[in-house]
TITI-584304 format. One record per residue (C-alpha): residue in three letters; y, x, z negated. Coordinates in steps of 0.2 Angstrom, whole numbers, padded with zeros to 4 digits, always signed. Example, Ala and Ser with C-alpha at 12.3 -4.5 7.8 and 13.67 -1.06 7.14 Angstrom:
ALA-0022+0062-0039
SER-0005+0068-0036
***
This chain:
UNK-0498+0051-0466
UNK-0515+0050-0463
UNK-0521+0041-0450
UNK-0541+0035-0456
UNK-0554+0033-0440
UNK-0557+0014-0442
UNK-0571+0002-0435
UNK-0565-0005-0417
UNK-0570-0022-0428
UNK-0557-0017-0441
UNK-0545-0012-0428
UNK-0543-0031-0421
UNK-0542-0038-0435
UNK-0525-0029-0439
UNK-0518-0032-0423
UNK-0524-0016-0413
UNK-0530-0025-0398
UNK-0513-0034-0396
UNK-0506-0024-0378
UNK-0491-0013-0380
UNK-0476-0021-0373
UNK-0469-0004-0373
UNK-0483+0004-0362
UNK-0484-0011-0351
UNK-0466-0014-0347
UNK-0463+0005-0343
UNK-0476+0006-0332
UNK-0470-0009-0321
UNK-0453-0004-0321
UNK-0459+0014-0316
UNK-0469+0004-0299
UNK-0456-0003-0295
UNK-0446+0010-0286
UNK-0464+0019-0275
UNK-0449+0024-0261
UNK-0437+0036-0272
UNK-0436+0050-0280
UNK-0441+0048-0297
UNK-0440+0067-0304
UNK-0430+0083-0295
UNK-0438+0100-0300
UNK-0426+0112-0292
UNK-0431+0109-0272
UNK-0447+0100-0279
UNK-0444+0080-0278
UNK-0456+0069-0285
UNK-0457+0053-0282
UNK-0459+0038-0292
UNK-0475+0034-0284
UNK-0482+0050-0285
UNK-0479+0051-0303
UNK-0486+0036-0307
UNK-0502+0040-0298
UNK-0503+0059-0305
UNK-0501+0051-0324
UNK-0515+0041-0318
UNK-0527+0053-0314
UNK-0522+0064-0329
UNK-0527+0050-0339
UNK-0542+0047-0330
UNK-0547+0065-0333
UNK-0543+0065-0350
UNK-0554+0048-0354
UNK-0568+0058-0344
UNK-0567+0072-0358
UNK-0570+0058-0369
UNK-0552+0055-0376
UNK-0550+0039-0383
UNK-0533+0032-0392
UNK-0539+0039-0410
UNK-0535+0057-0399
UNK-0519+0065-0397
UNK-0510+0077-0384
UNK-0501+0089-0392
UNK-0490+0096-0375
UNK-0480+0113-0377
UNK-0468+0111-0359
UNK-0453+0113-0353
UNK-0443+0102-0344
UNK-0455+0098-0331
UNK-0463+0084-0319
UNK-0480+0090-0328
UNK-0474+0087-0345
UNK-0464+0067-0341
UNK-0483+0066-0332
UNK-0493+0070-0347
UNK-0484+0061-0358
UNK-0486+0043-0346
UNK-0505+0049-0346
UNK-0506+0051-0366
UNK-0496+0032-0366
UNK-0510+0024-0354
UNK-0524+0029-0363
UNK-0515+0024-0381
UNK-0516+0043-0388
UNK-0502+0049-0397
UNK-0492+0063-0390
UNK-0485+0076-0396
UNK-0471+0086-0389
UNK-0464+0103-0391
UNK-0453+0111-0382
UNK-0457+0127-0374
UNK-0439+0135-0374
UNK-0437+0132-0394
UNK-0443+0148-0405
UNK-0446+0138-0420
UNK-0458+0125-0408
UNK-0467+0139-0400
UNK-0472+0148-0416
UNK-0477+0130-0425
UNK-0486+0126-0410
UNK-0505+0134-0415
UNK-0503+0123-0430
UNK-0497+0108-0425
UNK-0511+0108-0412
UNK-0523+0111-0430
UNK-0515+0098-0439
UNK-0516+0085-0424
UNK-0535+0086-0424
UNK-0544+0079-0416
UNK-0532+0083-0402
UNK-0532+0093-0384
UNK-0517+0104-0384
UNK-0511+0103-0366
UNK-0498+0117-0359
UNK-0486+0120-0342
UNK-0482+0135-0334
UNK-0468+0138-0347
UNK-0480+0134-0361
UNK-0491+0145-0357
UNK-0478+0160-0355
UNK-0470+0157-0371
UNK-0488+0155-0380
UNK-0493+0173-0372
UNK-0511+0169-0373
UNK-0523+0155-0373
UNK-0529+0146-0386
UNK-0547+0141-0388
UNK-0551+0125-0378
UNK-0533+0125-0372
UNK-0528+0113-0355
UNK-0516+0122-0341
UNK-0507+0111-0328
UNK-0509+0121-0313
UNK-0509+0139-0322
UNK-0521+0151-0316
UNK-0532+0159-0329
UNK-0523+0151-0344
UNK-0539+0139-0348
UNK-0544+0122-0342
UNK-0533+0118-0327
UNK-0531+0100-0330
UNK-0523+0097-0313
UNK-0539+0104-0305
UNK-0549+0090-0316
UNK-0535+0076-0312
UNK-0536+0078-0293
UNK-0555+0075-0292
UNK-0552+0059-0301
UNK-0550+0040-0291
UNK-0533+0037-0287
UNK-0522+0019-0288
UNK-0514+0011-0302
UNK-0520+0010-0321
UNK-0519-0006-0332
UNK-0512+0003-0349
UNK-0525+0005-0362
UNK-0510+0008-0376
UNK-0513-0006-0390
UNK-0497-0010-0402
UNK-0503-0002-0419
UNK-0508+0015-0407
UNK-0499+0030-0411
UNK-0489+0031-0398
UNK-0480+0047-0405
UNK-0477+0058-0417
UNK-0460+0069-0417
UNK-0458+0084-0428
UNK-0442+0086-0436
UNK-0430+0102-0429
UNK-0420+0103-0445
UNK-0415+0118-0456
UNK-0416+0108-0473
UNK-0436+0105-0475
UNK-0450+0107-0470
UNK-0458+0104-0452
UNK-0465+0085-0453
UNK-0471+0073-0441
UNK-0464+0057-0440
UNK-0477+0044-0434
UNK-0471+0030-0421
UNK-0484+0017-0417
UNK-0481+0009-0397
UNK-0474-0007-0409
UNK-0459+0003-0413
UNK-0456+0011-0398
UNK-0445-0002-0392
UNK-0426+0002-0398
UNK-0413-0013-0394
UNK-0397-0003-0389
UNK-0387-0015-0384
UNK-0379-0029-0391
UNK-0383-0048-0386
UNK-0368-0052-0377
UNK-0369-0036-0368
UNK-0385-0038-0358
UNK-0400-0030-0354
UNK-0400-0012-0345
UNK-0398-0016-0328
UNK-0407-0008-0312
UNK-0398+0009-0305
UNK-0393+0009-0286
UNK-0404+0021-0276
UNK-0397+0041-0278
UNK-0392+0037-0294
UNK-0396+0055-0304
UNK-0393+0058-0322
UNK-0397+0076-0328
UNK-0411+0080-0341
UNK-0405+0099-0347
UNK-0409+0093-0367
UNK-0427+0095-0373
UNK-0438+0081-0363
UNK-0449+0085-0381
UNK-0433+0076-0389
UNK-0424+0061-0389
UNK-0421+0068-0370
UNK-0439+0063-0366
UNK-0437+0044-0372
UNK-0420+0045-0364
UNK-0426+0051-0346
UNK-0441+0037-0348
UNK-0427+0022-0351
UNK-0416+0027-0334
UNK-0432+0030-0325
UNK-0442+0013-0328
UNK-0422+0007-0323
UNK-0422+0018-0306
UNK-0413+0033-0309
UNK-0419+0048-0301
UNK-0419+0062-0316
UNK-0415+0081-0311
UNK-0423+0094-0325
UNK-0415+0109-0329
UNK-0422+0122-0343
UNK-0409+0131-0354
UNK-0393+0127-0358
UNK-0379+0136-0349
UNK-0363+0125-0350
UNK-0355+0133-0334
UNK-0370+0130-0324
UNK-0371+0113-0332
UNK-0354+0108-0326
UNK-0356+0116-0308
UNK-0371+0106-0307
UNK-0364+0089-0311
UNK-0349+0092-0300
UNK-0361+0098-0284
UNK-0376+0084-0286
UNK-0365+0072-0289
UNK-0373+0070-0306
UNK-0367+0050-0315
UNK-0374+0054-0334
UNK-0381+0069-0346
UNK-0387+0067-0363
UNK-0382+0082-0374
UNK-0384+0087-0392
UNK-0372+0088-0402
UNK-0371+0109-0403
UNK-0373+0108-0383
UNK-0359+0093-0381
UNK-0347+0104-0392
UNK-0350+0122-0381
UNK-0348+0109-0363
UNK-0332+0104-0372
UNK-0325+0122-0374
UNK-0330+0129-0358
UNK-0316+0136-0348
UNK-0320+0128-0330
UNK-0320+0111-0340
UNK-0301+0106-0333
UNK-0306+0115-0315
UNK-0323+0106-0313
UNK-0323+0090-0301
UNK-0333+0076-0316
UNK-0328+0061-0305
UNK-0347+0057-0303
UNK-0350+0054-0321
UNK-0352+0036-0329
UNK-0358+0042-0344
UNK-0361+0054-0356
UNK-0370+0052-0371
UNK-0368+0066-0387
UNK-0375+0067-0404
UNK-0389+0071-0413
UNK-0380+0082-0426
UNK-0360+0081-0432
UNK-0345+0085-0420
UNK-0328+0091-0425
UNK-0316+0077-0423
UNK-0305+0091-0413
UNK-0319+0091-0401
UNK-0321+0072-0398
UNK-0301+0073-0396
UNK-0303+0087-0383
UNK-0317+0078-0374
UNK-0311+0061-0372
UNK-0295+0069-0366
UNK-0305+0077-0353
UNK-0319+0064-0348
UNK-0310+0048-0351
UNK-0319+0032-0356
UNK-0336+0036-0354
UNK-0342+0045-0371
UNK-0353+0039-0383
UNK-0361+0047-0399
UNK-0378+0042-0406
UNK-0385+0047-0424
UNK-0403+0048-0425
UNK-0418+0056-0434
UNK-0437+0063-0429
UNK-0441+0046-0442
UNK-0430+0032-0433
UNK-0425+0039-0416
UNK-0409+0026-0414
UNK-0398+0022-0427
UNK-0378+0020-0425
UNK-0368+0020-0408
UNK-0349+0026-0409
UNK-0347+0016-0392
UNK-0336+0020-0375
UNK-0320+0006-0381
UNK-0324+0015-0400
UNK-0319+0032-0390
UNK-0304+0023-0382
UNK-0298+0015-0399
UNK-0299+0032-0407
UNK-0287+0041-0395
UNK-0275+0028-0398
UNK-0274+0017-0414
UNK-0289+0023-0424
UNK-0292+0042-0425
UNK-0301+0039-0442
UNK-0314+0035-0429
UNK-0317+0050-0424
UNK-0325+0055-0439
UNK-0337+0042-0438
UNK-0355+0041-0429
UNK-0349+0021-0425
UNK-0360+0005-0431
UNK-0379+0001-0434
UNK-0388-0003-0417
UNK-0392-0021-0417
UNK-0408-0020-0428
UNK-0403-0008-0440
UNK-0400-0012-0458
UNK-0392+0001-0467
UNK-0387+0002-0486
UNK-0376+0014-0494
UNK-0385+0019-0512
UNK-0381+0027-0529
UNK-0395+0038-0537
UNK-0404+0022-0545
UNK-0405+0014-0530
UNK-0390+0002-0533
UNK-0382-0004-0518
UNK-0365+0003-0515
UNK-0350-0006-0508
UNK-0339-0003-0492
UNK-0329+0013-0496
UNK-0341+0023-0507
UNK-0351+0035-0502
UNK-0368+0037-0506
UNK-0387+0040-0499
UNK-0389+0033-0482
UNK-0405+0022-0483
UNK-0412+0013-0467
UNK-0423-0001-0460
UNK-0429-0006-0442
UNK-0443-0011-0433
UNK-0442+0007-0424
UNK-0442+0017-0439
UNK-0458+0028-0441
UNK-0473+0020-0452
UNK-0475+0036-0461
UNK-0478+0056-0460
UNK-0494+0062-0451
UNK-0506+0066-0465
UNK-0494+0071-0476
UNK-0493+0052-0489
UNK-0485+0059-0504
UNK-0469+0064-0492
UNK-0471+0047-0484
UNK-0470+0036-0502
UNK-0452+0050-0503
UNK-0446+0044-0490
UNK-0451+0025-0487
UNK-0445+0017-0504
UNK-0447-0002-0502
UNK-0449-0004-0482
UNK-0431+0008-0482
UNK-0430+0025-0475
UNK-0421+0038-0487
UNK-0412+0047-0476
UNK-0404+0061-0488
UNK-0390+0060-0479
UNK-0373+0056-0490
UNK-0361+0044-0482
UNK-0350+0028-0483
UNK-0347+0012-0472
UNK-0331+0002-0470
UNK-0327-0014-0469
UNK-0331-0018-0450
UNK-0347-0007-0452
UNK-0341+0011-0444
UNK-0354+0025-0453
UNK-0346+0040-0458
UNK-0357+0054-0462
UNK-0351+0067-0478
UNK-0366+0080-0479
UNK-0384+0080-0485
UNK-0391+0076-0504
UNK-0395+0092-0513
UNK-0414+0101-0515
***
């Protein structure tokens, strides 16, 4: 969707110089903990204080380049306190960010033209970036790589230190996330700081609460994914997150058994391999508290398997690069489904509180519970459109409803089960 450079005049009057509540209230949850640990880079521990201060001073630097909120920062990283830093620099200063992973082939080689199509945009790598890119790009910033252009770092630390107000406003691109799907092309999905707030849980079940100190969940999914957003929710809530890069589900498992790990979030491929892997019955999991899954379909044999093995602490998510939260299938759902309802096993569970979802025919006609048909969706944290790209965003946004492609049906108590994809 195209994003036009607009008067600062312009920008008031439609609600730009409203303060994000998303930026503001991640950034006071992240000061409140300046005596832990906030990230845990193999032996390296940052702390929460630290981190807020480095973001700080990235941003600082990048506003001295002359980086306003009409820029972007297009990030090719691994899992790494530089990229969580980079991304909370891009979200003071109002720029929208753009993350790629560096240990995805398909990222790496879109990663030269998504950095073009972002323009005007500074395209900002880590030390695993900048291996997988293999050379630098013109005008290209490093964080802390010798010889691979800029060194952004260098820049930061000459910059004042202490605490800055966030710049983000509400209708700010606060992101934009590029689809990692195998049935279209790569598009990004726009998400101003307005929608970046998601409501996971219900009224009666409270707000998230804050984590005791030592508390560790364990990022090994891309932080460039719905990881990122993930880590960013248990931080501002105190949890000290440990990175790990590549997937390895032994190592995953002896990890979460020796640091004593309490929550991992895995995709649904990942979740599935975890689930098979022979030490899984010999691996003390007494830590955990939680384990998200989703992000793609899961046998029913497998959610079987691992609610057999973890207990009651599963929970599987759907959710899209265009509305990053949609359904939950919930811990008591898990529960319900090894005893009395194994239908629900199949299912992805019920629309998060501010999701609407509609099951339609080919004319748009609303279909009732039981039949299947096109999964269309609405929320106030869906995307506003595509980035530069307005004939796919009047596709997909008919009416103010997203048009998933996705075929499924919904039953009487609301449970969404997914049945494939439409075809072309």
């Amino acid at each position: 969707m195209a994003e036009p450079r607009r008067s600062l005049l312009t920008e008031e009057r439609t609600g730009r110089g409203e303060p994000s509540r998303y930026a503001a209230e991640l950034f006071e949850g992240l000061r409140r903990w300046p005596g832990r640990t906030a990230l845990r880079d193999g032996d390296r521990l940052v702390g929460f204080g630290e981190l807020v201060e480095q973001s700080s001073r990235i941003a600082r630097a990048l506003e001295d380049m002359g980086m306003t909120h009409r820029e972007g920062v297009v990030c090719l990283a691994g899992n790494s306190p530089e990229h969580v830093a980079v991304r909370l620099a891009a979200h003071l200063l109002g720029c929208r960010f753009v993350p790629l992973h560096a240990g995805d082939p398909a990222d790496v080689a879109a990663a030269r033209a998504v950095a073009a199509e972002q323009r005007p945009a500074v395209f900002v790598v880590d030390r695993r970036g900048a291996a997988a890119l293999g050379a630098p790009e013109p005008g290209v910033l490093s964080l802390g790589v010798p010889g691979f252009g800029t060194d952004l770092s260098a820049l930061a630390a000459r910059m004042p230190g202490g605490p800055m107000r966030p710049r983000a406003r509400e209708q700010d691109v606060a992101l934009v996330a590029y689809s990692r799907g195998t049935t279209g092309p790569r598009r990004g999905a726009v998400h101003r700081f307005a929608a970046m707030n998601v409501v996971w849980r219900r009224p009666h079940e409270g707000e998230l609460g804050d984590f005791p100190a030592g508390v560790t969940t364990l990022a090994v999914s891309p932080l460039a994914g719905n990881g990122g957003e993930v880590a960013l929710m248990l931080m501002r809530a105190g949890c000290t997150v440990m990175l790990m890069n590549g997937f390895d589900a032994g190592r995953v498992l002896a990890t979460v058994a020796a640091e004593r790990i309490t929550s991992t979030y895995l995709p649904a491929h990942r979740f599935t391999e975890l689930v098979a892997h022979p030490d899984l019955d010999r691996t003390d999991l007494s830590s955990l508290r939680y384990l998200p899954y989703g992000n793609g379909p899961v046998p029913a044999s497998v959610v079987r398997r691992a609610v057999a093995a973890f207990g009651p602490i599963l929970s599987q998510n759907y959710v899209s690069s265009e509305i990053r939260a949609i359904s939950l299938l919930r811990q008591e759902d898990h529960r319900a489904a090894a005893g009395p309802r194994p239908e629900l096993l199949a299912s992805v569970g019920q629309p998060l509180p501010a999701v609407d979802v509609r099951v339609c025919g080919p004319d748009g006609e609303r279909r009732p519970a039981g039949r299947s048909g096109e999964i269309r969706l609405r929320a106030p944290h869906m995307m506003s459109g595509y980035w530069r790209d307005p004939a796919a965003t009047r596709r997909a946004l008919d009416g103010g409803w997203l048009r998933t492609g996705d075929v499924g049906r919904v039953d009487r108590e609301g449970y969404l089960y997914l049945e494939g994809r439409l075809p072309g």
